[in-house]
VOKOLRO-176988 format. One record per residue (C-alpha): residue in three letters; residue number from 0; x, y, z. Coordinates in nm, 4 decimals. Example, Ala and Ser with C-alpha at 12.3 -4.5 7.8 and 13.67 -1.06 7.14 Angstrom:
2
<atom residu="ala" num="0" x="1.2300" y="-0.4500" z="0.7800"/>
<atom residu="ser" num="1" x="1.3670" y="-0.1060" z="0.7140"/>
END
This chain:
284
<atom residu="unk" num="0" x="-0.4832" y="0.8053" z="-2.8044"/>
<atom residu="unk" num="1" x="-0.6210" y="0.9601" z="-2.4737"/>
<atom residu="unk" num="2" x="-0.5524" y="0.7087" z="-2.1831"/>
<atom residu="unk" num="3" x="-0.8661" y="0.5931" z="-1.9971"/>
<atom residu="unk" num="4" x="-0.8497" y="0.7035" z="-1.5877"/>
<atom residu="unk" num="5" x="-0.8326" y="0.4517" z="-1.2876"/>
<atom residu="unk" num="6" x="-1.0177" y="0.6141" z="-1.0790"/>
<atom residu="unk" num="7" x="-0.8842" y="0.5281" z="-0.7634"/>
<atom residu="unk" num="8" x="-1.1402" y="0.7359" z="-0.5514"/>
<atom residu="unk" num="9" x="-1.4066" y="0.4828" z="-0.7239"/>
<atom residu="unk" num="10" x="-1.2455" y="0.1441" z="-0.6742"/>
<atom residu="unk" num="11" x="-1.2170" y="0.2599" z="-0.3540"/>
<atom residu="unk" num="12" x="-1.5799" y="0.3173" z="-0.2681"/>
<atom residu="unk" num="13" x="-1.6513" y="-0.0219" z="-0.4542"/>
<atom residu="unk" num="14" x="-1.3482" y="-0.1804" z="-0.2395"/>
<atom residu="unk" num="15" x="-1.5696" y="-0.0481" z="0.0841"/>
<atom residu="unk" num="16" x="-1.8867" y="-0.1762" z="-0.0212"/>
<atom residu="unk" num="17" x="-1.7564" y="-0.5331" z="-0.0166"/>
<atom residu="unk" num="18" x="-1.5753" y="-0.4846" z="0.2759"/>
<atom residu="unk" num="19" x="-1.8454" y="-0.3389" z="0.4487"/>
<atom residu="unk" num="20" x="-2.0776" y="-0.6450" z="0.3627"/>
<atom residu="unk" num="21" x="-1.7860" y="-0.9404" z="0.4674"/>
<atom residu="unk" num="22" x="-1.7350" y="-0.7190" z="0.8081"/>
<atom residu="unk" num="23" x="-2.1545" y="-0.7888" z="0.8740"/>
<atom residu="unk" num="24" x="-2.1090" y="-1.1223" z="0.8006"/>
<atom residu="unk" num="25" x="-1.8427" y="-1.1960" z="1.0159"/>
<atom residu="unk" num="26" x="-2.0267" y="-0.9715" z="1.2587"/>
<atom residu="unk" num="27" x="-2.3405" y="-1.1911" z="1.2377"/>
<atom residu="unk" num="28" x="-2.1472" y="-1.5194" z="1.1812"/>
<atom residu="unk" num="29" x="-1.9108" y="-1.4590" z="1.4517"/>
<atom residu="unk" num="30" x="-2.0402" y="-1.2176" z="1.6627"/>
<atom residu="unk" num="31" x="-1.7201" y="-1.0150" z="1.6670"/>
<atom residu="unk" num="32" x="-1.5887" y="-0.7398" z="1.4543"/>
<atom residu="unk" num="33" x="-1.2094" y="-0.6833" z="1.3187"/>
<atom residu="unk" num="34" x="-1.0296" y="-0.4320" z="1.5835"/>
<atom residu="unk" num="35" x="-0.7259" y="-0.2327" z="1.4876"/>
<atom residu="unk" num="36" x="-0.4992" y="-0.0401" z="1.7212"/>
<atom residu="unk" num="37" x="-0.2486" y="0.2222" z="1.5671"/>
<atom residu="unk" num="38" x="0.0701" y="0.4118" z="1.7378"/>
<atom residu="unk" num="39" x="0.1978" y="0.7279" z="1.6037"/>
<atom residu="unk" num="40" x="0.5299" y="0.8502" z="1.8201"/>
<atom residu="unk" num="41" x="0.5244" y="1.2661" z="1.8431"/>
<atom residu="unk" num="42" x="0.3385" y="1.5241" z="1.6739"/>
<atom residu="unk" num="43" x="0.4244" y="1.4751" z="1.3031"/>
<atom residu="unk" num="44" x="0.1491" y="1.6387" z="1.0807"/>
<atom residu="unk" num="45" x="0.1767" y="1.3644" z="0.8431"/>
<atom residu="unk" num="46" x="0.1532" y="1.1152" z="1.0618"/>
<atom residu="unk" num="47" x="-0.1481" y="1.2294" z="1.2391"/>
<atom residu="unk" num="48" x="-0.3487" y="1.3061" z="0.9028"/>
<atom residu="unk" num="49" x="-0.2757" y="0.9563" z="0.8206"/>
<atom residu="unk" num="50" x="-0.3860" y="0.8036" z="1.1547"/>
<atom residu="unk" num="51" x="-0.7070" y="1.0537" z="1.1097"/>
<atom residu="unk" num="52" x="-0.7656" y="0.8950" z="0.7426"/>
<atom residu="unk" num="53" x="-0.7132" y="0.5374" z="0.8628"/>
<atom residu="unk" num="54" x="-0.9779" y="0.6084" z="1.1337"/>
<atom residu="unk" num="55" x="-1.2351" y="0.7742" z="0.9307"/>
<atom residu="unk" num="56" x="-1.1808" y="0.4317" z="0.6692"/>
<atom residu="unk" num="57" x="-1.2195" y="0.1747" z="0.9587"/>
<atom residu="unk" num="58" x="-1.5256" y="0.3778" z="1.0476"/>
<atom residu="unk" num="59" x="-1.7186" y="0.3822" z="0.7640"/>
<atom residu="unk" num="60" x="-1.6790" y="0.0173" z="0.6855"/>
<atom residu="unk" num="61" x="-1.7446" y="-0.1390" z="1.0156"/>
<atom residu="unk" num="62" x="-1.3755" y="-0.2137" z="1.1820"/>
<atom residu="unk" num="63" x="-1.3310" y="-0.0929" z="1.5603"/>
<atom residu="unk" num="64" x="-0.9999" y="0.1470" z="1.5808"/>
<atom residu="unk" num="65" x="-0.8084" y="0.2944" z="1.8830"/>
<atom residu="unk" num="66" x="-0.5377" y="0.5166" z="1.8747"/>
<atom residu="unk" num="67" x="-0.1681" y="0.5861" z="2.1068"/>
<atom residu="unk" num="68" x="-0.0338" y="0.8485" z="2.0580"/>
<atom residu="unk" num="69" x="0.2716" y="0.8618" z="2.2567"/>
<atom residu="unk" num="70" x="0.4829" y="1.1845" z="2.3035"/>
<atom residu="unk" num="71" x="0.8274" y="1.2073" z="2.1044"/>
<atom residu="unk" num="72" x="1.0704" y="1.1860" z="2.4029"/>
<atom residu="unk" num="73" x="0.9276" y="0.8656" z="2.4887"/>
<atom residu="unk" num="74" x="1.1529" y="0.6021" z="2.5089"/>
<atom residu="unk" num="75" x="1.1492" y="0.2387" z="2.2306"/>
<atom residu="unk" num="76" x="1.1191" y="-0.0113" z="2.5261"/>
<atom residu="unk" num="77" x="0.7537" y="0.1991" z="2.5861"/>
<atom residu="unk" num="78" x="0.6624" y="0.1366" z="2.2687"/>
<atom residu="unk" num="79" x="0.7907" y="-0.2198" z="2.2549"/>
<atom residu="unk" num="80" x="0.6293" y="-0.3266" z="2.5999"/>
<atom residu="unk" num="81" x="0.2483" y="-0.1882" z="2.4134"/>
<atom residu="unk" num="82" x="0.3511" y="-0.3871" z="2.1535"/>
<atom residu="unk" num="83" x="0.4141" y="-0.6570" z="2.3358"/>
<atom residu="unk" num="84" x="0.0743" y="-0.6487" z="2.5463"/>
<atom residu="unk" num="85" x="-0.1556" y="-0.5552" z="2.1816"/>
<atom residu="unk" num="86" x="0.0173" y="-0.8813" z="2.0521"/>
<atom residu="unk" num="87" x="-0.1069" y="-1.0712" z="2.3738"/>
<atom residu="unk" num="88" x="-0.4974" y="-0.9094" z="2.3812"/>
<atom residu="unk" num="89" x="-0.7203" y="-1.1772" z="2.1487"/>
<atom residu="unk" num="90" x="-0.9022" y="-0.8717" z="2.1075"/>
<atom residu="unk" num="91" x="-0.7069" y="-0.6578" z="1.8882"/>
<atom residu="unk" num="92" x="-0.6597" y="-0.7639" z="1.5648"/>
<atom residu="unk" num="93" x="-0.4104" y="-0.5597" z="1.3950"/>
<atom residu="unk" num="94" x="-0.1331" y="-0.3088" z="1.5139"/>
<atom residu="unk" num="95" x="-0.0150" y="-0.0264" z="1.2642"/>
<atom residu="unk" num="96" x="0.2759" y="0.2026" z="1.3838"/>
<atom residu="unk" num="97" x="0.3036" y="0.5078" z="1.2038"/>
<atom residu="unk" num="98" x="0.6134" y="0.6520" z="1.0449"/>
<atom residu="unk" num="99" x="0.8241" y="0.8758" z="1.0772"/>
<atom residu="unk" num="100" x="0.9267" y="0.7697" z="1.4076"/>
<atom residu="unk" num="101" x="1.1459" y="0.9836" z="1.6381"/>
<atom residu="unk" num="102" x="1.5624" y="0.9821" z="1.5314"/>
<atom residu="unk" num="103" x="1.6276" y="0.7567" z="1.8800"/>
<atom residu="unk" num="104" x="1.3539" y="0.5104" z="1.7091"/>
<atom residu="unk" num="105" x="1.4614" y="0.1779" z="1.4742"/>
<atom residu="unk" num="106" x="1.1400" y="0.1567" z="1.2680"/>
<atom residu="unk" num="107" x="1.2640" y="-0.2292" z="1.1605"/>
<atom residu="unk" num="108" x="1.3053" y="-0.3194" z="1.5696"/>
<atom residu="unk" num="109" x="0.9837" y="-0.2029" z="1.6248"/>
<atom residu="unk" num="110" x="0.7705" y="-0.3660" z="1.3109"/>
<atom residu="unk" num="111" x="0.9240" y="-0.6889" z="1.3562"/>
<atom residu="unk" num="112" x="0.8113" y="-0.6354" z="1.7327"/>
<atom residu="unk" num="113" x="0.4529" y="-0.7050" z="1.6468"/>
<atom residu="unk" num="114" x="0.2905" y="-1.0387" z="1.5478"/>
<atom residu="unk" num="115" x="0.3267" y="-1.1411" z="1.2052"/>
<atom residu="unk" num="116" x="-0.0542" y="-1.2310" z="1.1925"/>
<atom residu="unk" num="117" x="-0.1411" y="-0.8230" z="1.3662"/>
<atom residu="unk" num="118" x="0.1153" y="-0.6477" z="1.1075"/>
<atom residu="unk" num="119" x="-0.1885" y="-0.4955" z="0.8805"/>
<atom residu="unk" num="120" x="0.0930" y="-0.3143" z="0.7391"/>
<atom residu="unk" num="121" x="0.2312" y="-0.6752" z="0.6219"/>
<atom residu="unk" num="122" x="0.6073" y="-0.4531" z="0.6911"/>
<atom residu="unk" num="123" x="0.7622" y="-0.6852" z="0.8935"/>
<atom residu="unk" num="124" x="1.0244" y="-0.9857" z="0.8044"/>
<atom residu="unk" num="125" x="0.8041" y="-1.2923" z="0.8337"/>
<atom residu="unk" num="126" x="0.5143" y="-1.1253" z="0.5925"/>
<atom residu="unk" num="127" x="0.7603" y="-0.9973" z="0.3496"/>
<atom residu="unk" num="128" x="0.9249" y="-1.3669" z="0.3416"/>
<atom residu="unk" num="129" x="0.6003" y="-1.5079" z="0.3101"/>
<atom residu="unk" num="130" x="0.5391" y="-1.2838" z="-0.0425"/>
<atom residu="unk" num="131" x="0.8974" y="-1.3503" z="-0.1293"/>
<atom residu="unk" num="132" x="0.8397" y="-1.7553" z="-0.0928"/>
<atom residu="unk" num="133" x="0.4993" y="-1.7205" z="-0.3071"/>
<atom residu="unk" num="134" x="0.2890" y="-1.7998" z="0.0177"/>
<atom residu="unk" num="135" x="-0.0279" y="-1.6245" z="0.1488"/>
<atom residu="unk" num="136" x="0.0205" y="-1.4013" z="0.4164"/>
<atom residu="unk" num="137" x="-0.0303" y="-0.9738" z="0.4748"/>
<atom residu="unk" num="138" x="0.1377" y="-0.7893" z="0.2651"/>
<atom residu="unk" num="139" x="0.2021" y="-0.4173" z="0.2408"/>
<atom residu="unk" num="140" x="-0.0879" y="-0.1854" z="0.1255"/>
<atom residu="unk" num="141" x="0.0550" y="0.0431" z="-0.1067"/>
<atom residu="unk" num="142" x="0.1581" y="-0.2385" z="-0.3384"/>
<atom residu="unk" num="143" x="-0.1855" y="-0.4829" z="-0.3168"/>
<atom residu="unk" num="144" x="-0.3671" y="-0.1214" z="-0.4202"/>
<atom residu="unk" num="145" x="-0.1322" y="-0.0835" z="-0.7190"/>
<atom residu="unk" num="146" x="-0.2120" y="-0.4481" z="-0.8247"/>
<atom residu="unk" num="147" x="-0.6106" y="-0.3379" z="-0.7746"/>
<atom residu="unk" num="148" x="-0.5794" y="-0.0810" z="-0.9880"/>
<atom residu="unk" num="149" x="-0.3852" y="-0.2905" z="-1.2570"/>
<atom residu="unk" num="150" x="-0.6251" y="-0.5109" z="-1.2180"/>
<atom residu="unk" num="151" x="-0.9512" y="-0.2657" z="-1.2097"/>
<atom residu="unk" num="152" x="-0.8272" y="-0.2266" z="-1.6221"/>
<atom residu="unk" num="153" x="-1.0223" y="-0.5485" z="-1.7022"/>
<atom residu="unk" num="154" x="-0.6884" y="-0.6551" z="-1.9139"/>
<atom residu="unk" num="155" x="-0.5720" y="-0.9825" z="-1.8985"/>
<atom residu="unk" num="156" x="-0.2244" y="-0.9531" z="-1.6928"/>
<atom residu="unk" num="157" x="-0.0383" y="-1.2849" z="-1.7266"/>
<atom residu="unk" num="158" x="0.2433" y="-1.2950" z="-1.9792"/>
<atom residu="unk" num="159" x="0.2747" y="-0.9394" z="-2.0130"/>
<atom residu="unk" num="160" x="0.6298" y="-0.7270" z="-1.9262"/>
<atom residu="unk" num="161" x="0.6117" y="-0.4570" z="-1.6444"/>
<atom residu="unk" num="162" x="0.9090" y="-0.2648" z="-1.5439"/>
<atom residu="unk" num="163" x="0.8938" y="-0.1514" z="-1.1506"/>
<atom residu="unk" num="164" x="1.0688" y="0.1994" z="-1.1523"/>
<atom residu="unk" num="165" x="1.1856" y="0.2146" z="-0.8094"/>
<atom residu="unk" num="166" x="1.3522" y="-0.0577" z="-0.5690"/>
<atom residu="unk" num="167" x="1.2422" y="0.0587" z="-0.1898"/>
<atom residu="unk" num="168" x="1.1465" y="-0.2350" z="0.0592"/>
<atom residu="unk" num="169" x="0.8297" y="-0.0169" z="0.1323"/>
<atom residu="unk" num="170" x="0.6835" y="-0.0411" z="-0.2520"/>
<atom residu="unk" num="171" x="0.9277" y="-0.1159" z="-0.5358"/>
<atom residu="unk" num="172" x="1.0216" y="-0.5020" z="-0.4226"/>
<atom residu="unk" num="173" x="0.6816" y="-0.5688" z="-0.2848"/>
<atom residu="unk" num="174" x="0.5095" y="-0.4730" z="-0.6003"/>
<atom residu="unk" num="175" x="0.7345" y="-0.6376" z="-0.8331"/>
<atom residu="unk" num="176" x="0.6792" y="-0.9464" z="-0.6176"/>
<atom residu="unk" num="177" x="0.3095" y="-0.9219" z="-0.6393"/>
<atom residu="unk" num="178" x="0.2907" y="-0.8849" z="-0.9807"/>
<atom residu="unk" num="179" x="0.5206" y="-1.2162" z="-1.0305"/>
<atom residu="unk" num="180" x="0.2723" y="-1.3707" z="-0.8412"/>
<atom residu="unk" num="181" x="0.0549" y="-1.2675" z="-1.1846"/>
<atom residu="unk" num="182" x="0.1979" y="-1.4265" z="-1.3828"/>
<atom residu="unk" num="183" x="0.3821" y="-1.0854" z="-1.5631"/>
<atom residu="unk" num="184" x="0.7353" y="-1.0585" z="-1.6572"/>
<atom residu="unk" num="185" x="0.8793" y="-0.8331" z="-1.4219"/>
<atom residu="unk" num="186" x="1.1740" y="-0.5749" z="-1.4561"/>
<atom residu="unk" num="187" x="1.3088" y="-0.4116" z="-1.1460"/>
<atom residu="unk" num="188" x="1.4508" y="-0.0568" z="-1.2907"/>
<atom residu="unk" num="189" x="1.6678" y="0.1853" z="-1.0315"/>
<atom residu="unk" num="190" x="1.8831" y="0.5138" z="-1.0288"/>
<atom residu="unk" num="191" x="2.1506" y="0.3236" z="-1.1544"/>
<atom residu="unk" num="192" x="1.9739" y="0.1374" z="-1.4657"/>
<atom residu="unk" num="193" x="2.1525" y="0.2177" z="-1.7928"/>
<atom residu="unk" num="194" x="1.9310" y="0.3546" z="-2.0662"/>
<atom residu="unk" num="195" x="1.6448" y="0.3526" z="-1.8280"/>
<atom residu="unk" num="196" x="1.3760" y="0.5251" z="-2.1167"/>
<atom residu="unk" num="197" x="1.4490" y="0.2226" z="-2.3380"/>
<atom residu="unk" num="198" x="1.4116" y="-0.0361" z="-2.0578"/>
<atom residu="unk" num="199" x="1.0600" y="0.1432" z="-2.0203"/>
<atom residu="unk" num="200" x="0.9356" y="0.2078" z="-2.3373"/>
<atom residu="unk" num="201" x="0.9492" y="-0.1913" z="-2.3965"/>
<atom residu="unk" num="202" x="0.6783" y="-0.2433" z="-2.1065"/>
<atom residu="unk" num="203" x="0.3065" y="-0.3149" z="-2.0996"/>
<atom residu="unk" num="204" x="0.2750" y="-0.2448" z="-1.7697"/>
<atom residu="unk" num="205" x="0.4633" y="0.0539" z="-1.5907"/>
<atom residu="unk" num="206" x="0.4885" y="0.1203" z="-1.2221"/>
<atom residu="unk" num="207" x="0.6307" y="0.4272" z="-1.1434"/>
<atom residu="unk" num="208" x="0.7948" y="0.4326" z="-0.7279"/>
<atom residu="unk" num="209" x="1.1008" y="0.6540" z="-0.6809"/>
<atom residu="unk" num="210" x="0.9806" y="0.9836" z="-0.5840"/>
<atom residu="unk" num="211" x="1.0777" y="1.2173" z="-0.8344"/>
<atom residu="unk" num="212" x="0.8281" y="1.4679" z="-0.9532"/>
<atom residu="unk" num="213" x="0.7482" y="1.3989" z="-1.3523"/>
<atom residu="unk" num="214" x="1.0340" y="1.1694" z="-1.3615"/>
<atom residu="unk" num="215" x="0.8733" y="0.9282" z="-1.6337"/>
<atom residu="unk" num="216" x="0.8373" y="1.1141" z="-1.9821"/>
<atom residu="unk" num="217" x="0.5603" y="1.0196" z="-2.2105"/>
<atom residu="unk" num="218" x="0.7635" y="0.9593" z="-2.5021"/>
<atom residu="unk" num="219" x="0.9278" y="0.6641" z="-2.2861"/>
<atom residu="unk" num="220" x="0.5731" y="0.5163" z="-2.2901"/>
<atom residu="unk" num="221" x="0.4691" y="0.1879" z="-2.4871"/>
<atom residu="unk" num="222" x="0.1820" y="0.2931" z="-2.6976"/>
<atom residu="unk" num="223" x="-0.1213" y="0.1521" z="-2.4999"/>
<atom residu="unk" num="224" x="0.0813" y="0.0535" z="-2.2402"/>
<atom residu="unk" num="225" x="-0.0782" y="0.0351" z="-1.8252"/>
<atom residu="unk" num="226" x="0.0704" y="0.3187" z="-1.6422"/>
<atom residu="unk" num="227" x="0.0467" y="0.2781" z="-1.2578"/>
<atom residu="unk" num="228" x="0.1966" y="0.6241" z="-1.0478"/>
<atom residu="unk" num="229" x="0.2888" y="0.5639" z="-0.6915"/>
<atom residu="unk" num="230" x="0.4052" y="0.8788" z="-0.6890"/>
<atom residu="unk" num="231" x="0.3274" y="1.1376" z="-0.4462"/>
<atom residu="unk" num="232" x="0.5101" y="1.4533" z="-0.4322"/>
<atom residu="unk" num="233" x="0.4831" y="1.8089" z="-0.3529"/>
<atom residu="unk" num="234" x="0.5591" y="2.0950" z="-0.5916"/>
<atom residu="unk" num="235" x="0.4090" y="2.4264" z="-0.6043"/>
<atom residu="unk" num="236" x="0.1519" y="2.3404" z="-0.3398"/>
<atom residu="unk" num="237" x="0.0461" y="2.0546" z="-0.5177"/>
<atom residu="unk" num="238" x="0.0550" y="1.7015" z="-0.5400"/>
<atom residu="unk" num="239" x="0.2197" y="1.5330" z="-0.7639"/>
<atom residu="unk" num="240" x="0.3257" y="1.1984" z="-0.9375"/>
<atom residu="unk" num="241" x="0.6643" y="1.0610" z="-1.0506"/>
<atom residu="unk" num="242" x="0.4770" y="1.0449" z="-1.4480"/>
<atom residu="unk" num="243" x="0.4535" y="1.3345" z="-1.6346"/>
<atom residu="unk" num="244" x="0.0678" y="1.2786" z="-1.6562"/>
<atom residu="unk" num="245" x="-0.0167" y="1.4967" z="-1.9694"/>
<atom residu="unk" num="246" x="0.2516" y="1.3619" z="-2.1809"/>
<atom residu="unk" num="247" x="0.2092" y="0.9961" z="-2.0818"/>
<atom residu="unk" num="248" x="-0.1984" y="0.9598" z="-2.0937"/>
<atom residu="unk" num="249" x="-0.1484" y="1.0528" z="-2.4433"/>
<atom residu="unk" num="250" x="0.0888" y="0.7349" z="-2.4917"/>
<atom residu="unk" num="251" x="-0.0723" y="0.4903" z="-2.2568"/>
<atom residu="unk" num="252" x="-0.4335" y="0.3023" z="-2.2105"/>
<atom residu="unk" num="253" x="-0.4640" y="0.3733" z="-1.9097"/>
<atom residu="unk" num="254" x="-0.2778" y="0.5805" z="-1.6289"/>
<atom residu="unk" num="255" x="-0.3496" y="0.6405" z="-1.2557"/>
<atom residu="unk" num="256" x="-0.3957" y="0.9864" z="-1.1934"/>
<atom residu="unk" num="257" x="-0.1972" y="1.1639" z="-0.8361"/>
<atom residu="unk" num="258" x="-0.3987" y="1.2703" z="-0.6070"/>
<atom residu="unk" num="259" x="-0.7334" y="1.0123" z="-0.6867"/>
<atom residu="unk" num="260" x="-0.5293" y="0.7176" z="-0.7786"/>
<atom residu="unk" num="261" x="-0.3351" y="0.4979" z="-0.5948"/>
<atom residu="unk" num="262" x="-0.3805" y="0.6950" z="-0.2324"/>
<atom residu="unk" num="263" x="-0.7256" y="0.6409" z="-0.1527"/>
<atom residu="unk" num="264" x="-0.7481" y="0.2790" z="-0.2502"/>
<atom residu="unk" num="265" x="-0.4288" y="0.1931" z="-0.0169"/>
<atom residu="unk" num="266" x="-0.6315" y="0.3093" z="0.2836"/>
<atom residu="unk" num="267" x="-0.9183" y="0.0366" z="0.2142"/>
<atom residu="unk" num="268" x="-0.6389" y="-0.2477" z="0.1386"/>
<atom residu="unk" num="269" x="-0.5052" y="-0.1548" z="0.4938"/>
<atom residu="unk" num="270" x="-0.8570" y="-0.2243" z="0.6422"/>
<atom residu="unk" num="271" x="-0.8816" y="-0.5466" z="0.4151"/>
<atom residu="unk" num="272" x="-0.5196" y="-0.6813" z="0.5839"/>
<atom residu="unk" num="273" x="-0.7188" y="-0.5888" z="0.9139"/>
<atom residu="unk" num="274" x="-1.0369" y="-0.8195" z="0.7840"/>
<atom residu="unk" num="275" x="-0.7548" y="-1.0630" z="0.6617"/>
<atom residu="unk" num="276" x="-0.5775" y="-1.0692" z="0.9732"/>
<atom residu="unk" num="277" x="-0.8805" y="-1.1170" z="1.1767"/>
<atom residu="unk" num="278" x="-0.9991" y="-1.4019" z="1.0270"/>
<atom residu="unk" num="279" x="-0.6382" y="-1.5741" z="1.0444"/>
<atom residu="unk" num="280" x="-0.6806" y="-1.5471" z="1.4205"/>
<atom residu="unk" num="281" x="-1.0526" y="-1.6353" z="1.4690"/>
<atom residu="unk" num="282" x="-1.0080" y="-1.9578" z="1.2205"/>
<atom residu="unk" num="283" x="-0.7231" y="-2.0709" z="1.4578"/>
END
């Protein structure tokens, strides 16, 4: 068995085409478009490269996008008093902040700062205990383009075990809470999981989050099991996933591959929370 590829760098493209179509029909219907405003703190290279590929996404399907870039020494109650005027505006939609955010900086203060109907990031406490209570709400984009990509498979989810390998507020909970909302029997596996292979190799669906470099071994794979890598980290000068990607496509169905899988389709879901978002506030 070879696994078949989610091809995130496709679902994204297909992702933008529909977005791009709802964003002229609001534009016509409405006569307004979704506008997003993001903060980055400093001069983190990672930080800006993301705020550079959010822009170039809200671009290219339609979505107005501003930028603040505020220098590192700045002080929280500057941040918190933009915060507090973008929440105010009716015409700014969402607010992203970007991490990582200077050591004098509580990234949780901050978040929680900004309207629960403007976090695009869906990060802060109300939109996490609106996905925890089964309700509809934003919720974070990494996991919603982990469920796309599931879901992209054609396979029919409901009833079927996943174990979530990871347990961050940022991705493992979310996703595990999204795919509950699927209808799939969900396993939440950590560092400290005894017998973690054999916990895995019992799944249908596998989500790999914990930021270890070929953590997940192929033999630990279900035959024809989903494999989903979250993964992104750097070794050699190169990108990398927390699967083992040779070894496991030959176990699995299908398997994201890193870079191409999950990355590029979490940059359209954060512009679909921004669609989202608008429309909560221009239906109210």
């Amino acid at each position: 068995m070879s696994a078949m590829i989610l091809d995130g760098k496709l679902l994204a493209s297909q992702l933008k085409e529909r977005l791009s179509a709802d964003i002229k029909h609001l534009r016509s219907s409405v006569n307004d478009t979704p506008r997003v405003f993001s903060i980055v703190v400093g001069n983190d290279p990672a930080s800006l490269s993301y705020a550079a590929s959010q822009q170039k996404t809200a671009l290219s399907v339609g979505i107005h996008y501003e930028l603040q870039n505020f220098k590192s020494d700045s002080s929280q109650e500057d941040v918190l008093n933009l915060i507090d005027q973008l929440n105010s505006y009716d015409h700014v939609h969402g607010i992203i902040v970007n991490k990582p955010l200077p050591a004098h900086m509580n990234f949780m203060t901050i978040i929680n700062a900004i309207a629960p109907y403007k976090d695009i990031e869906g990060m802060n406490l109300t939109n996490f205990g609106l996905l925890l209570m089964g309700e509809e709400g934003i919720f974070p984009c990494t996991p919603a383009a982990a469920l796309e990509l599931l879901k992209s498979s054609g396979v029919n989810l409901k009833g079927k075990r996943a174990v979530v390998i990871g347990r961050s507020e940022i991705v493992g909970k979310p996703v595990a809470l999204l795919l509950l909302r699927e209808d799939l029997t969900v396993t939440i596996c950590h560092s400290k999981t005894i017998d973690l292979p054999f916990v895995v190799h019992d799944a249908d669906v596998v989500i790999a989050a914990l930021g270890k470099p070929g953590f997940v071994k192929g033999e630990w794979i279900k035959n024809g099991a989903i494999v989903i890598d979250i993964g992104i980290n750097q070794v050699d000068g190169k990108i990398v996933g927390d699967v083992d990607f040779a070894s496991a496509q030959e176990k699995a169905s299908y398997i994201t591959p890193v870079p191409g899988g999950v990355g590029p389709v979490t940059a359209v879901m954060l512009m679909n929370n921004a669609v989202k978002a608008f429309k909560l506030q221009t239906s109210s």
